[in-house]
PQR file of N, CA, C, O and H, with PARSE charges and radii, in Angstrom:
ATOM      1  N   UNK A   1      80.505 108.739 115.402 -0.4000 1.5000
ATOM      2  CA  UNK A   1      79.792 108.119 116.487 -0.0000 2.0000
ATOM      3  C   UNK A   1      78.679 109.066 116.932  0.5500 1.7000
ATOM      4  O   UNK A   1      78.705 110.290 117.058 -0.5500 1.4000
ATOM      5  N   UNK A   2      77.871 108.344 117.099 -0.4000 1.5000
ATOM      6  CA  UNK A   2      76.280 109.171 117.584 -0.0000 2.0000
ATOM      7  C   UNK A   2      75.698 108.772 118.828  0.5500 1.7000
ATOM      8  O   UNK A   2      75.179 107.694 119.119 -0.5500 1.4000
ATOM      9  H   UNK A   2      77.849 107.350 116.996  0.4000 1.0000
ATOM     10  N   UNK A   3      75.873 109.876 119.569 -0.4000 1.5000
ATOM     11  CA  UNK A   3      75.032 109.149 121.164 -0.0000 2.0000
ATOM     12  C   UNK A   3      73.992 109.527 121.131  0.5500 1.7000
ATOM     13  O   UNK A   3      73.757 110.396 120.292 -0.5500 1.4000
ATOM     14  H   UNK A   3      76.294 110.752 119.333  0.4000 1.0000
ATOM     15  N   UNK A   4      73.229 109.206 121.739 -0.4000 1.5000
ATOM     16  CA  UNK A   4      71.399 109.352 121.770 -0.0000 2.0000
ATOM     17  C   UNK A   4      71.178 109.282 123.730  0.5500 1.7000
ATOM     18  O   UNK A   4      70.513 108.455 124.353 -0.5500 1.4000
ATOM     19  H   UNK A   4      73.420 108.499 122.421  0.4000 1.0000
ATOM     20  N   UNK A   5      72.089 110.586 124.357 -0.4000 1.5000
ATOM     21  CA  UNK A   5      71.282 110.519 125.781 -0.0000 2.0000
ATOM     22  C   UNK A   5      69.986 110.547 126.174  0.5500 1.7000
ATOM     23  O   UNK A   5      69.124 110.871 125.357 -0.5500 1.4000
ATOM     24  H   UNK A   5      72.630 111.258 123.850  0.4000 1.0000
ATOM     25  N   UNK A   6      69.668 110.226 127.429 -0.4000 1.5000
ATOM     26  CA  UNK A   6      68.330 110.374 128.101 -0.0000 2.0000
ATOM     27  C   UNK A   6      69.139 110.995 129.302  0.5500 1.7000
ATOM     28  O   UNK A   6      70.249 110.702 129.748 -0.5500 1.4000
ATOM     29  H   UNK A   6      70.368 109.963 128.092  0.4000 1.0000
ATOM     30  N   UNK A   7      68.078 112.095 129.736 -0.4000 1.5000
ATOM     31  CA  UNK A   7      68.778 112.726 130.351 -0.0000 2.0000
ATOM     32  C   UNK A   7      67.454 112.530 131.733  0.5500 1.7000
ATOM     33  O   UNK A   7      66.245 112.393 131.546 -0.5500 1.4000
ATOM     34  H   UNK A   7      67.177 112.333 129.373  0.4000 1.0000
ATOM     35  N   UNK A   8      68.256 112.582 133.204 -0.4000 1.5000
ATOM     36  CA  UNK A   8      67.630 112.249 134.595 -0.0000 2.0000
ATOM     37  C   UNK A   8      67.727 113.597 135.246  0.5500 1.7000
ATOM     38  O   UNK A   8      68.855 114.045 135.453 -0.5500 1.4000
ATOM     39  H   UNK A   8      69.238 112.693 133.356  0.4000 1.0000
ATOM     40  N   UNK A   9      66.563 114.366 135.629 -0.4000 1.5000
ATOM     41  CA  UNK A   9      66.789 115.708 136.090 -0.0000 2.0000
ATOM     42  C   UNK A   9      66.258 115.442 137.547  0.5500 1.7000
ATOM     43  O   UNK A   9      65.764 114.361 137.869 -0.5500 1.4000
ATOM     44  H   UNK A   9      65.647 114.002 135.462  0.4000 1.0000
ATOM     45  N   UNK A  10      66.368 116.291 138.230 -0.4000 1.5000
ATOM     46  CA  UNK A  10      65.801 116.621 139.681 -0.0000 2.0000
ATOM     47  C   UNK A  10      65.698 118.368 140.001  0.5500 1.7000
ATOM     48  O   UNK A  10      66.536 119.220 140.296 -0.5500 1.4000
ATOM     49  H   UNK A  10      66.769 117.169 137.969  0.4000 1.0000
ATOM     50  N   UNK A  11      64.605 118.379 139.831 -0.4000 1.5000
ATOM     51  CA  UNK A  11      63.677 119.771 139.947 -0.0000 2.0000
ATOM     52  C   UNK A  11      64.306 120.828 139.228  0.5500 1.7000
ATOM     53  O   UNK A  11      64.577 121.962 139.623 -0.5500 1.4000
ATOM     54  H   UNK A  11      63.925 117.687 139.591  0.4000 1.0000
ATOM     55  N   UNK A  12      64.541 120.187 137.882 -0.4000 1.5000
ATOM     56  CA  UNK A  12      64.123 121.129 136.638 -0.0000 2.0000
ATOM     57  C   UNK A  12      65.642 121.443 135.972  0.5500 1.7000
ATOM     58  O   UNK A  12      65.956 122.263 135.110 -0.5500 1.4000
ATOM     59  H   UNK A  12      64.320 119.266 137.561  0.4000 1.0000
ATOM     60  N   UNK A  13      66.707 120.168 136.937 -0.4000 1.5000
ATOM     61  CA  UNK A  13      68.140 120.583 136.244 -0.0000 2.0000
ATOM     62  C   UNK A  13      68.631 119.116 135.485  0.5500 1.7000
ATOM     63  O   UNK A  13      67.987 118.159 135.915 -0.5500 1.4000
ATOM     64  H   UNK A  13      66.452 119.502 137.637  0.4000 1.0000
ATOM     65  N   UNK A  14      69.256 118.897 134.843 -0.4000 1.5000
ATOM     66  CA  UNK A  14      69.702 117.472 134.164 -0.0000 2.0000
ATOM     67  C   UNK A  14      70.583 116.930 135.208  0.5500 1.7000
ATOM     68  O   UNK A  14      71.618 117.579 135.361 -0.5500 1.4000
ATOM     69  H   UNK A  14      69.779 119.675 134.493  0.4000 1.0000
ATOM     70  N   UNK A  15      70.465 116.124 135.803 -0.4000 1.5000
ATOM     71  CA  UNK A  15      71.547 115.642 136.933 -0.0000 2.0000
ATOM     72  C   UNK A  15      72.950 114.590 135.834  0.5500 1.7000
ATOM     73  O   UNK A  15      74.124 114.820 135.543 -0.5500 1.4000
ATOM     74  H   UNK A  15      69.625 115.596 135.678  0.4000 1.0000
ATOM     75  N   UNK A  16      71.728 113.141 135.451 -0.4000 1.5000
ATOM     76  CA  UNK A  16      72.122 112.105 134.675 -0.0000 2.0000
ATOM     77  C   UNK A  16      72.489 112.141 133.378  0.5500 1.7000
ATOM     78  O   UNK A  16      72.066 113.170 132.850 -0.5500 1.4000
ATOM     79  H   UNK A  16      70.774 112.955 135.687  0.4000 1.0000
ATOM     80  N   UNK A  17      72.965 111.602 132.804 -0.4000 1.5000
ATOM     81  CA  UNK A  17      72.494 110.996 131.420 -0.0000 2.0000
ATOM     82  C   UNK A  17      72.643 109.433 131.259  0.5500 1.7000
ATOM     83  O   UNK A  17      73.635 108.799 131.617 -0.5500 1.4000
ATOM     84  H   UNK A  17      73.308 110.766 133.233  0.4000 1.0000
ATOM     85  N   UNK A  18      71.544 108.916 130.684 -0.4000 1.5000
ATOM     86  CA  UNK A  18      71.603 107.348 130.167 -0.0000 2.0000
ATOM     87  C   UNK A  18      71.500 107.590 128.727  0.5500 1.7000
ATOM     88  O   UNK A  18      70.757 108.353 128.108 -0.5500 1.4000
ATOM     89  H   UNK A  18      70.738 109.430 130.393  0.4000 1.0000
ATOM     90  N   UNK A  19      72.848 106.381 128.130 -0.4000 1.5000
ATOM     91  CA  UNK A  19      73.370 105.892 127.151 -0.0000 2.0000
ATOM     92  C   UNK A  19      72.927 104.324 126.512  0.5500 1.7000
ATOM     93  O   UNK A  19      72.927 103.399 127.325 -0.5500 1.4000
ATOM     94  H   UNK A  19      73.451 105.762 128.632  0.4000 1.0000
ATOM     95  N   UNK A  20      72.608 104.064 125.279 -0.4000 1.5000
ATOM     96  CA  UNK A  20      72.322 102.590 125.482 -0.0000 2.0000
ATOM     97  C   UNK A  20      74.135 102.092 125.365  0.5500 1.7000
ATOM     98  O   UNK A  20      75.063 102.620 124.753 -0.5500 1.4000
ATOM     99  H   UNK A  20      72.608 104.815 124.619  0.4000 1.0000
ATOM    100  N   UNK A  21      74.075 100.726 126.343 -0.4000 1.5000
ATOM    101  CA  UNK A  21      74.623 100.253 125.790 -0.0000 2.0000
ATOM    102  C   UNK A  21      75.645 100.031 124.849  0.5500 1.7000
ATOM    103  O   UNK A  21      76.812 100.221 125.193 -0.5500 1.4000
ATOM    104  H   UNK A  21      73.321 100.297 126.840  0.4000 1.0000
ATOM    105  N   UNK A  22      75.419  99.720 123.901 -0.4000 1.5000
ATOM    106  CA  UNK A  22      76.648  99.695 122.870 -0.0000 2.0000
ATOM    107  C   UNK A  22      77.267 101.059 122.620  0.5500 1.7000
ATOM    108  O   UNK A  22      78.437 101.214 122.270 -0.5500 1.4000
ATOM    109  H   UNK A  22      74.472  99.566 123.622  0.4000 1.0000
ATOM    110  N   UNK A  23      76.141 102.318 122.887 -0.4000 1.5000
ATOM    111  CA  UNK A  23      76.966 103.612 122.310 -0.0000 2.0000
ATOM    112  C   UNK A  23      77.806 103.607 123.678  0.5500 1.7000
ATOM    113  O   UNK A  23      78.831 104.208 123.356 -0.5500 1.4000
ATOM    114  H   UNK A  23      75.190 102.192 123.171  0.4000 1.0000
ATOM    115  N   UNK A  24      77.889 103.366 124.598 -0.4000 1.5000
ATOM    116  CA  UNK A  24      78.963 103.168 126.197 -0.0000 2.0000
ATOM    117  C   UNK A  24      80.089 102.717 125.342  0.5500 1.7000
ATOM    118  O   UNK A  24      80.880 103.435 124.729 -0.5500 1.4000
ATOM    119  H   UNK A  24      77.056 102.878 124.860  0.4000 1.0000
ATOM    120  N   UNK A  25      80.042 101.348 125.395 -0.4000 1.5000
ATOM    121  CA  UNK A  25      80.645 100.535 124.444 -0.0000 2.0000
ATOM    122  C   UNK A  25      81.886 101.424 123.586  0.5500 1.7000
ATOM    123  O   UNK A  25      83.108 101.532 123.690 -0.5500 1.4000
ATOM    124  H   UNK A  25      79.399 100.765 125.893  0.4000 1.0000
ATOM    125  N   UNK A  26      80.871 101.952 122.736 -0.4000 1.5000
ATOM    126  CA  UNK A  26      81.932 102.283 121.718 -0.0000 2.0000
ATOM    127  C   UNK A  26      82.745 103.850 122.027  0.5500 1.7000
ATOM    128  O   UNK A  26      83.670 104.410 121.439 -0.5500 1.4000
ATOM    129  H   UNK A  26      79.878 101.864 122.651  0.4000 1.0000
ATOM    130  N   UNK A  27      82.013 104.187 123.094 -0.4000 1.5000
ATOM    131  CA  UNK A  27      82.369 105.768 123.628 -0.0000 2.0000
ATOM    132  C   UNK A  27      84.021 104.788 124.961  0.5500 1.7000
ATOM    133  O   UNK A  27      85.183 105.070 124.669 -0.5500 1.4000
ATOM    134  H   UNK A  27      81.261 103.732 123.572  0.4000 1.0000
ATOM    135  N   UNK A  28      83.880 104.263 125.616 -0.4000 1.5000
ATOM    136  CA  UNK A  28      84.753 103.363 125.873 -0.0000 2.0000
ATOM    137  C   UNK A  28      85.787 102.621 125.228  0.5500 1.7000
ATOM    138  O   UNK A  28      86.893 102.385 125.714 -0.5500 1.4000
ATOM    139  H   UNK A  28      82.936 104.034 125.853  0.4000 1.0000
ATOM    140  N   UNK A  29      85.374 102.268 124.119 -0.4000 1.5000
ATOM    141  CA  UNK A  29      86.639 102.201 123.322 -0.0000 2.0000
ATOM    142  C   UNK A  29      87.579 103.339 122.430  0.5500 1.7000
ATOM    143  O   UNK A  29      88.777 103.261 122.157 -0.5500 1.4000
ATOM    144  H   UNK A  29      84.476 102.459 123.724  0.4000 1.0000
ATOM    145  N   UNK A  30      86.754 104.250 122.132 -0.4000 1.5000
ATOM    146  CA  UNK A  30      87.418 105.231 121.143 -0.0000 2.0000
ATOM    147  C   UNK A  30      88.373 106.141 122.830  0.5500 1.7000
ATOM    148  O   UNK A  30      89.254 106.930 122.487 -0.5500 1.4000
ATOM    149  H   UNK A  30      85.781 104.314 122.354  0.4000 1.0000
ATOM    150  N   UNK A  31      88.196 106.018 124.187 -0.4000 1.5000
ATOM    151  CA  UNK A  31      88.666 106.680 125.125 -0.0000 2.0000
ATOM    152  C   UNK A  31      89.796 105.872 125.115  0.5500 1.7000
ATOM    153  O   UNK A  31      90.796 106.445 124.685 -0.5500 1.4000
ATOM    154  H   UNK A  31      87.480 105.377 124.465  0.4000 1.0000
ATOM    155  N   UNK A  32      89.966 104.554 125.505 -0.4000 1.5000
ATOM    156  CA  UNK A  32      91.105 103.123 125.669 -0.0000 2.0000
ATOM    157  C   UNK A  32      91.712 103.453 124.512  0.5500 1.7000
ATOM    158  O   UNK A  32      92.909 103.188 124.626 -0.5500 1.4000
ATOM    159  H   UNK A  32      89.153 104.088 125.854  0.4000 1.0000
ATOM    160  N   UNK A  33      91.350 104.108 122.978 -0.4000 1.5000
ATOM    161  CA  UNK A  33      92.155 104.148 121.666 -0.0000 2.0000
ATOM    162  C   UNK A  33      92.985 105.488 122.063  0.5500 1.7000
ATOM    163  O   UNK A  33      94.172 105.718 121.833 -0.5500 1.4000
ATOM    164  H   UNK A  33      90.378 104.323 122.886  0.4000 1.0000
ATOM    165  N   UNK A  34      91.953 106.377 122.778 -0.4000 1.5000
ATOM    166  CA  UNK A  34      93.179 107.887 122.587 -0.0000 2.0000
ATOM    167  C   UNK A  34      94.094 108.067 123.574  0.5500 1.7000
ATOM    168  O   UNK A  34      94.997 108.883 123.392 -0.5500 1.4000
ATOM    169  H   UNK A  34      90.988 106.190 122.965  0.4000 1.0000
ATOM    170  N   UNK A  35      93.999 107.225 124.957 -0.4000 1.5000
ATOM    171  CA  UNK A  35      94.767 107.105 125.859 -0.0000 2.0000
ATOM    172  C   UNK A  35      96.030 106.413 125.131  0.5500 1.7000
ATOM    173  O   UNK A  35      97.112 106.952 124.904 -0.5500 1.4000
ATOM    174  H   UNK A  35      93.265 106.561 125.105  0.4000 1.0000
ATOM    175  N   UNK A  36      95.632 105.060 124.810 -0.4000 1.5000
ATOM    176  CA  UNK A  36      96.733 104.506 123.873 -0.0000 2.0000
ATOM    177  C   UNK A  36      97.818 105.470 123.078  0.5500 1.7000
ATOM    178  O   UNK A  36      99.047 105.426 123.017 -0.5500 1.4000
ATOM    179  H   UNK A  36      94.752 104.622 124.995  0.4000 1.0000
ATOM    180  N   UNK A  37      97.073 106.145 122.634 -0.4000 1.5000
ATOM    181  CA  UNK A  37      98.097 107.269 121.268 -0.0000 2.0000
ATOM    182  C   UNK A  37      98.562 108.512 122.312  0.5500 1.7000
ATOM    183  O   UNK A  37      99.525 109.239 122.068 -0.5500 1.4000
ATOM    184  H   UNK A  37      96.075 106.181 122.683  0.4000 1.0000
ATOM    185  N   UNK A  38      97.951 108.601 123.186 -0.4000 1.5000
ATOM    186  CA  UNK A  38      98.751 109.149 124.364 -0.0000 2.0000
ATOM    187  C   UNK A  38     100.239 108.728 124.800  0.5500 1.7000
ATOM    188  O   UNK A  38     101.274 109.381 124.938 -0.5500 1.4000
ATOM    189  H   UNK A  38      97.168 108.011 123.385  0.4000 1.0000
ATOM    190  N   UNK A  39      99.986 107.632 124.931 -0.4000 1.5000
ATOM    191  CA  UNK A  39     100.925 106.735 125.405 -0.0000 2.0000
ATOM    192  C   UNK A  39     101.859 106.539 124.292  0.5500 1.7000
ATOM    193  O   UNK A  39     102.969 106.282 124.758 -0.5500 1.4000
ATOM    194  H   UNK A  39      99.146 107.101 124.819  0.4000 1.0000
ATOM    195  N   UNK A  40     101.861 106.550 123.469 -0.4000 1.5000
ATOM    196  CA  UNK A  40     102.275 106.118 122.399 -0.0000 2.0000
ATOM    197  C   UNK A  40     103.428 107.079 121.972  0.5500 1.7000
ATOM    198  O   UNK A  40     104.571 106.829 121.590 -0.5500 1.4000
ATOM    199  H   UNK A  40     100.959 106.759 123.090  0.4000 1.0000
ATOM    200  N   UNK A  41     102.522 108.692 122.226 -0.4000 1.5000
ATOM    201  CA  UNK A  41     103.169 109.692 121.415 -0.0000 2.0000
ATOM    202  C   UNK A  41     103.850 110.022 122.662  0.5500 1.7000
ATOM    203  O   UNK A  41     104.417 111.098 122.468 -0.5500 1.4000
ATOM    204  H   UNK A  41     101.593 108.895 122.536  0.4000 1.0000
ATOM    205  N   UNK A  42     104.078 109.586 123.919 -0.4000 1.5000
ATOM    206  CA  UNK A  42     104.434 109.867 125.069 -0.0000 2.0000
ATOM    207  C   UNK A  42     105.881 109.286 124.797  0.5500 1.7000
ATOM    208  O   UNK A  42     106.883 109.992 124.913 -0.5500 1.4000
ATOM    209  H   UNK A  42     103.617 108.713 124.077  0.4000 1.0000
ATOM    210  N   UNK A  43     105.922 108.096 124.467 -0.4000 1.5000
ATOM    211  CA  UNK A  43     107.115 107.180 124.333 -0.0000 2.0000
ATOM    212  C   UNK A  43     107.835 107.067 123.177  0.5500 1.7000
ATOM    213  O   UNK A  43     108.697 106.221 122.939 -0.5500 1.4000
ATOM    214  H   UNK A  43     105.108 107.523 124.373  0.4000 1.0000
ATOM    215  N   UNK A  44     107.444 107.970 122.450 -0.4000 1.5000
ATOM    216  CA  UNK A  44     107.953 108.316 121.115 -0.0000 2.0000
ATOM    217  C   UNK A  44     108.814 109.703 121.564  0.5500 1.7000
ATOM    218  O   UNK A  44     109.992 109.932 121.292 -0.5500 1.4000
ATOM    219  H   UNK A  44     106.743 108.657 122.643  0.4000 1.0000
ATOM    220  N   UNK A  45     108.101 110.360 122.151 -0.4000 1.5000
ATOM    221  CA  UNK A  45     109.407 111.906 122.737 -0.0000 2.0000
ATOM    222  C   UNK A  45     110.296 111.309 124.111  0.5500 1.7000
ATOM    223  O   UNK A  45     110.894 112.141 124.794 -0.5500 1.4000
ATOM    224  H   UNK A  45     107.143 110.173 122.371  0.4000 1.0000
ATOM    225  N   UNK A  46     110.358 109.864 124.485 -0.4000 1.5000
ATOM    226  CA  UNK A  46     110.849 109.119 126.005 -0.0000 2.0000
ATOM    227  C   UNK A  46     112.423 108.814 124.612  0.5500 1.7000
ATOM    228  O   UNK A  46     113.639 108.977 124.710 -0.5500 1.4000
ATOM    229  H   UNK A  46     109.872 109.188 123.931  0.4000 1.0000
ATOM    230  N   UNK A  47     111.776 108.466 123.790 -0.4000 1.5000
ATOM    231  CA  UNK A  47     112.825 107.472 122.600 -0.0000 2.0000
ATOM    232  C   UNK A  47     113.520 108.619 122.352  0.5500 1.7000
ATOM    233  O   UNK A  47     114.604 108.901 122.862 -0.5500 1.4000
ATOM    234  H   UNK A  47     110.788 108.333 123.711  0.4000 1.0000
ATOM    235  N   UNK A  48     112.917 109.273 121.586 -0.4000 1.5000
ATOM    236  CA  UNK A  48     113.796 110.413 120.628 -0.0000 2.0000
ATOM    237  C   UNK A  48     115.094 110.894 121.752  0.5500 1.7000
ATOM    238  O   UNK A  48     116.226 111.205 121.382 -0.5500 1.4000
ATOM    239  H   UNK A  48     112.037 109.044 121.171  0.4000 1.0000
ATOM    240  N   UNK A  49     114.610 110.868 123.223 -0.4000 1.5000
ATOM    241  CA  UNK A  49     115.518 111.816 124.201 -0.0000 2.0000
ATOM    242  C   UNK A  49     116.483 110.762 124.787  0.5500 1.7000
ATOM    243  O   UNK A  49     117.406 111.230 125.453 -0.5500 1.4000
ATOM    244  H   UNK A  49     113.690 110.615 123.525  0.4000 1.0000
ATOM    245  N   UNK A  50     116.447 109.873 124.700 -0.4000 1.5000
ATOM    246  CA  UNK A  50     117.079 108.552 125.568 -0.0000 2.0000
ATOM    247  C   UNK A  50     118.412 108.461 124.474  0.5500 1.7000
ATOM    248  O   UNK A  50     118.387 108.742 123.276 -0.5500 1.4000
ATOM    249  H   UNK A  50     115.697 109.492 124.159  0.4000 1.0000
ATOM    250  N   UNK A  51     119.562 107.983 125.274 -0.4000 1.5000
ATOM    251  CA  UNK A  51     120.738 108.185 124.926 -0.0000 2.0000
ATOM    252  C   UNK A  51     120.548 106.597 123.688  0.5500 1.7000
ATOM    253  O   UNK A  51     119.621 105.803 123.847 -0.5500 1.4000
ATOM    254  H   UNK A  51     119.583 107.754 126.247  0.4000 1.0000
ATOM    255  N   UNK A  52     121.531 106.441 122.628 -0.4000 1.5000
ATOM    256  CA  UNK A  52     121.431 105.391 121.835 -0.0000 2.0000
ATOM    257  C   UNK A  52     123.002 104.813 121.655  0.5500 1.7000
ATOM    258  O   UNK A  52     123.978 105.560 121.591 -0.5500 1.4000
ATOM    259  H   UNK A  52     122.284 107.086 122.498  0.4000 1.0000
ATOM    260  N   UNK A  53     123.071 103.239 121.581 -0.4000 1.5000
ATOM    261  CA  UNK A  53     124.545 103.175 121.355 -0.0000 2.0000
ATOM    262  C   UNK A  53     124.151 102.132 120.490  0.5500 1.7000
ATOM    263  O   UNK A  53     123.032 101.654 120.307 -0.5500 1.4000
ATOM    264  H   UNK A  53     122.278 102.632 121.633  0.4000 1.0000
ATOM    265  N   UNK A  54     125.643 101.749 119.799 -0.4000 1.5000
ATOM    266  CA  UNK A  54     125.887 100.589 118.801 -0.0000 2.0000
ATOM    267  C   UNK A  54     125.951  99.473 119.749  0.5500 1.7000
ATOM    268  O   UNK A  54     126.327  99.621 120.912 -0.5500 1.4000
ATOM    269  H   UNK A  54     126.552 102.138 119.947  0.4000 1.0000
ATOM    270  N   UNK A  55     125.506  98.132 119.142 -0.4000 1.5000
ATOM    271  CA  UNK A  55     125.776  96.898 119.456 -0.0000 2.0000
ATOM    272  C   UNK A  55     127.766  96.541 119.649  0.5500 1.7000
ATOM    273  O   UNK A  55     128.352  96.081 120.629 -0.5500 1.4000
ATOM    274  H   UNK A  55     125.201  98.013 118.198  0.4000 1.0000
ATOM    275  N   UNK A  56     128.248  96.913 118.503 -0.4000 1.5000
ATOM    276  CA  UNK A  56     129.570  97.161 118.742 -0.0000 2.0000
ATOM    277  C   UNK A  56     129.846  97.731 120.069  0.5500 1.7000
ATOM    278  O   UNK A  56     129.948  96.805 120.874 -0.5500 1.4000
ATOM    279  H   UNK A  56     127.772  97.287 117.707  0.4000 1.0000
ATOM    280  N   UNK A  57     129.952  98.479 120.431 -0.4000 1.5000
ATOM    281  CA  UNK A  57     130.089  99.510 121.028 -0.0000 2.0000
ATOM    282  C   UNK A  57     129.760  98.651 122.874  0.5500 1.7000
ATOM    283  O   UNK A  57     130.467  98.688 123.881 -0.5500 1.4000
ATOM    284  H   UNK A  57     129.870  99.231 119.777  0.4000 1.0000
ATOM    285  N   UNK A  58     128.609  98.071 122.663 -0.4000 1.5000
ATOM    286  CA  UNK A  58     127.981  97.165 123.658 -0.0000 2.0000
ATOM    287  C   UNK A  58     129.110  96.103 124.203  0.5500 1.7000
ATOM    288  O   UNK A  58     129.687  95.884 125.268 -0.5500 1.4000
ATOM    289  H   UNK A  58     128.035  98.041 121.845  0.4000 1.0000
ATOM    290  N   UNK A  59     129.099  95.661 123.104 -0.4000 1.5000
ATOM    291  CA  UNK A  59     130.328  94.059 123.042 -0.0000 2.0000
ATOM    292  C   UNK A  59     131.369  94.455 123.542  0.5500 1.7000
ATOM    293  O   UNK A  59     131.797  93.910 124.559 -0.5500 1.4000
ATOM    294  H   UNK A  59     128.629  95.839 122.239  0.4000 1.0000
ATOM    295  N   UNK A  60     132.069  95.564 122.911 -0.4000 1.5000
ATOM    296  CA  UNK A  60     133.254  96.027 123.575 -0.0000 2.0000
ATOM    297  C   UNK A  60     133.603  96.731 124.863  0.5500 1.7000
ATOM    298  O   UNK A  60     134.678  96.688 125.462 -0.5500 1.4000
ATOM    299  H   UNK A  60     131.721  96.007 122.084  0.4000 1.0000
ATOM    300  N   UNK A  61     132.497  97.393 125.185 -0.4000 1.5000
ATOM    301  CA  UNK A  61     132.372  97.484 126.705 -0.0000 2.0000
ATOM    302  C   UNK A  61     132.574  96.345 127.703  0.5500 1.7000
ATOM    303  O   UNK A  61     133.136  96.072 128.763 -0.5500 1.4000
ATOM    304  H   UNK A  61     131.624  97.428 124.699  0.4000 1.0000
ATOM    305  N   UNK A  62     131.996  95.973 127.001 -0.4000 1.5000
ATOM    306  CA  UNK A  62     131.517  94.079 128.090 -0.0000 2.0000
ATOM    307  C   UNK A  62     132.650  92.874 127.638  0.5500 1.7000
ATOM    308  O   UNK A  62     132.707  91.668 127.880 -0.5500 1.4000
ATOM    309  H   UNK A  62     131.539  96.195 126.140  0.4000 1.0000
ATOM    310  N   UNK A  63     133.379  93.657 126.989 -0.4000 1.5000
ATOM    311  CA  UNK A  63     134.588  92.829 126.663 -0.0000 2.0000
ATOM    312  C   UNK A  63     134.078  91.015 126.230  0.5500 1.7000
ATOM    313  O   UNK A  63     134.645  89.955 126.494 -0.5500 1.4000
ATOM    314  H   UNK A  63     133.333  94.636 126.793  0.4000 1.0000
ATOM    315  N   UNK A  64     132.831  91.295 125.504 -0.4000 1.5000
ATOM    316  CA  UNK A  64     132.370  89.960 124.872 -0.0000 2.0000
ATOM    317  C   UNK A  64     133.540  89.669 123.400  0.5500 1.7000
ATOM    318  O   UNK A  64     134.087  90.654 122.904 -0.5500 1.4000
ATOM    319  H   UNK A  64     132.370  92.156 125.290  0.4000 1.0000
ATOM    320  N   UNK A  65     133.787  88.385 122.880 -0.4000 1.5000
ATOM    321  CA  UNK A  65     134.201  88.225 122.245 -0.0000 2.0000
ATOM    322  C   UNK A  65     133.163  88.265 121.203  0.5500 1.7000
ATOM    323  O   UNK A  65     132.054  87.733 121.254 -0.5500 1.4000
ATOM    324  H   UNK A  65     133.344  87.584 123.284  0.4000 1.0000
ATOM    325  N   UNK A  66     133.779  89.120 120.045 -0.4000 1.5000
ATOM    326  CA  UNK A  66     132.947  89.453 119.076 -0.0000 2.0000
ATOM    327  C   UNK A  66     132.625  87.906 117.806  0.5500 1.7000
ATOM    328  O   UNK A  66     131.632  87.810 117.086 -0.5500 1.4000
ATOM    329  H   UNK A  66     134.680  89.552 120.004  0.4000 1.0000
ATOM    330  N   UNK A  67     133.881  86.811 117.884 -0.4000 1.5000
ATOM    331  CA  UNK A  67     133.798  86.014 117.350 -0.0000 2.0000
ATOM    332  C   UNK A  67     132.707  85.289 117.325  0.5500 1.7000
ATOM    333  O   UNK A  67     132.177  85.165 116.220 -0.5500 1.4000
ATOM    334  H   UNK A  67     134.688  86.889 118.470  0.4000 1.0000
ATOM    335  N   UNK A  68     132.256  84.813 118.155 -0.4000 1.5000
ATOM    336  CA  UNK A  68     130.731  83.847 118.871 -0.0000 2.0000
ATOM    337  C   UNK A  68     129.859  84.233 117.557  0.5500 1.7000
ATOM    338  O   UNK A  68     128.694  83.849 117.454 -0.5500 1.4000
ATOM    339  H   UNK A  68     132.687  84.914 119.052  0.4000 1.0000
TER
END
């Protein structure tokens, strides 16, 4: 990805920068993509640590009949 700023100064410092458009765009999406894999790799170490049981194990707690 290639941005092409314009940059808005006030007495001789860069204050701004303007972006066209689509490079926003796509600088906005690749941010929404790495937050995602944030999230992602967040709930992947939530999984690994979270306790796991059998479906068996479920039924017989809850005294469901396993026949059904």
């Amino acid at each position: 990805m290639n941005i092409h700023p314009q940059f808005i100064g006030r007495e001789g410092a860069r204050e701004y920068a303007v972006i066209p458009i689509e490079e926003f765009r796509e600088l906005a999406e690749a941010l929404e993509d790495y937050r995602d894999l944030q999230a992602l790799r967040a709930a992947k170490v939530d999984e690994a640590q979270s306790e796991t049981r059998t479906l068996t194990s479920v039924i017989d707690e809850l005294g469901l009949d396993k026949a059904r």
